[in-house]
C-alpha positions, 0 to 999 in steps of 0.5 A: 350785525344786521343794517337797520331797515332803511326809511324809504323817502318818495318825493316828487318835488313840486311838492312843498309838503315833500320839501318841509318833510325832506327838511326833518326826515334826516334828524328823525331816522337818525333818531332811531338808527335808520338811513333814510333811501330817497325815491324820486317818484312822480307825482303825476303817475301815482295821481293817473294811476288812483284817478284823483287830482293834485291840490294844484288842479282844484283852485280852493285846495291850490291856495289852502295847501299853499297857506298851510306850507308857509304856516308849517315852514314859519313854525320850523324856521324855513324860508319857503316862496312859490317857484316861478310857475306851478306846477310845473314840469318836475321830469329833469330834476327827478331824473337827474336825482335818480342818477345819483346815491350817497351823500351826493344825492342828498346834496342835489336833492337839497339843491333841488328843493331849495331851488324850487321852495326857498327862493332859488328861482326853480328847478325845470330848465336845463341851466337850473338843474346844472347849476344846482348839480355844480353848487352840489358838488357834482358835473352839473353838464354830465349830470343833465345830459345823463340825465336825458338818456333812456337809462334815466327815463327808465329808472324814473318810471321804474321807481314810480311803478314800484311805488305805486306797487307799494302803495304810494298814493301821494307825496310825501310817503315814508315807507319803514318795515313796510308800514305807509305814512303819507304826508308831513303832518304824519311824522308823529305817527311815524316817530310812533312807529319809530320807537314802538308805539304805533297804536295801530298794531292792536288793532284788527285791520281787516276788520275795518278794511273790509266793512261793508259799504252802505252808500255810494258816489255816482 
C-alpha cells in the first residue's frame, strides 16, 4: 500500500501566525490520513529572496498582525504573549529542530513555539534552546552544540533554498501534492483541497497568471 503524501510544514518561529497554524496543523492532516513533515525554513531569506519586508519592519502592519494573533488564539483558547524582543534572531532554534525527526522534533518544536509565544521567555539563547530540548525529552547540551556545527548551518540553508524553489514566500506555508497555502487563515482552503474540493481545479490558471498588465509601480 502506498504512504500518503505527506503535509510539508515551513515554519520559522518568529512567526505567531506559524505557531497558532502548528497548533492545528496535526489535527488537520490526520483528518485525512496525512503525516505532517515540518520544514524549518528562515523567514528572513524567503523575505531577501522576493525583496518584500516582514510585518515586523513596517510599524502599522507590526501592531496589526500582533492584535490579529491574539484575537486568533483567544478563538482557539491558546495562550499567546509577545517574547522578550522581536523579532529577534531565530537561527539556534531553527538549527537545533533541524537536527532532529520523528516525535522528537514535534516535542522540541512544541517547546520551541510555546517558549516563544505562550509565555515561556523566548527562545534565542544558548540556555533557552537547552532548556527547552531537555523538557523535550532530548540532550539539551549535545543538541546546541550540535546544533552550531557546519552540518546544521547546512542543512538550514539548504531547506530555505528548497523552499524557496518550491515557491515559499512567507510562513507559514503548507505545501501537499504540490499545491501551496500560505498563512493560518488558509486552513479551509487547505482542508478543501484535503478532501476534494478545491475549487481551483476548475479553473484555468494560466489564463489569469498571464494576463497582461496595464499599470505599473515606479
Amino acid at each position: 500500500m502506498r504512504m500518503p503524501t505527506p503535509l510539508f510544514f515551513y515554519f520559522d518561529l518568529l512567526s505567531p501566525y506559524a505557531y497558532l497554524a502548528w497548533t492545528q496543523i496535526h489535527g488537520l492532516a490526520a483528518a485525512y490520513g496525512r503525516p505532517v513533515q515540518p520544514v524549518p525554513t528562515l523567514l528572513a531569506a524567503l523575505l531577501a529572496h522576493g525583496g518584500t519586508k516582514g510585518p515586523a519592519e513596517i510599524p502599522a502592519k507590526r501592531v496589526y498582525v500582533f492584535k490579529d494573533a491574539l484575537r486568533s488564539a483567544r478563538k482557539l483558547g491558546l495562550p499567546l504573549s509577545p517574547p522578550p524582543t522581536h523579532p529577534f534572531n531565530p537561527l539556534l532554534a531553527l538549527r537545533a529542530a533541524s537536527m532532529v525527526e520523528g516525535d522528537a522534533q514535534r516535542r522540541l518544536i512544541d517547546g520551541l513555539f510555546q517558549a516563544v509565544w505562550g509565555g515561556g521567555g523566548g527562545a534565542e539563547s544558548v540556555r533557552a534552546v537547552q532548556d527547552v530540548a531537555n523538557a523535550a525529552g532530548l540532550d539539551g547540551a549535545q543538541l546546541v552544540e550540535t546544533a552550531g556545527t557546519d552540518v546544521a548551518k547546512s542543512a538550514l540553508r539548504q531547506q530555505t533554498e528548497q523552499a524557496i524553489a518550491a515557491g515559499v514566500f512567507g510562513v507559514p506555508t503548507m505545501i501537499v501534492e504540490g499545491e501551496l497555502f500560505w498563512g493560518y487563515d488558509s486552513f479551509g482552503h487547505l482542508e478543501d483541497f484535503l478532501r476534494g474540493g478545491d475549487p481551483i481545479q476548475s479553473v484555468d490558471l494560466d489564463r489569469w497568471a498571464n494576463l497582461p498588465a496595464s499599470a505599473g509601480r515606479r
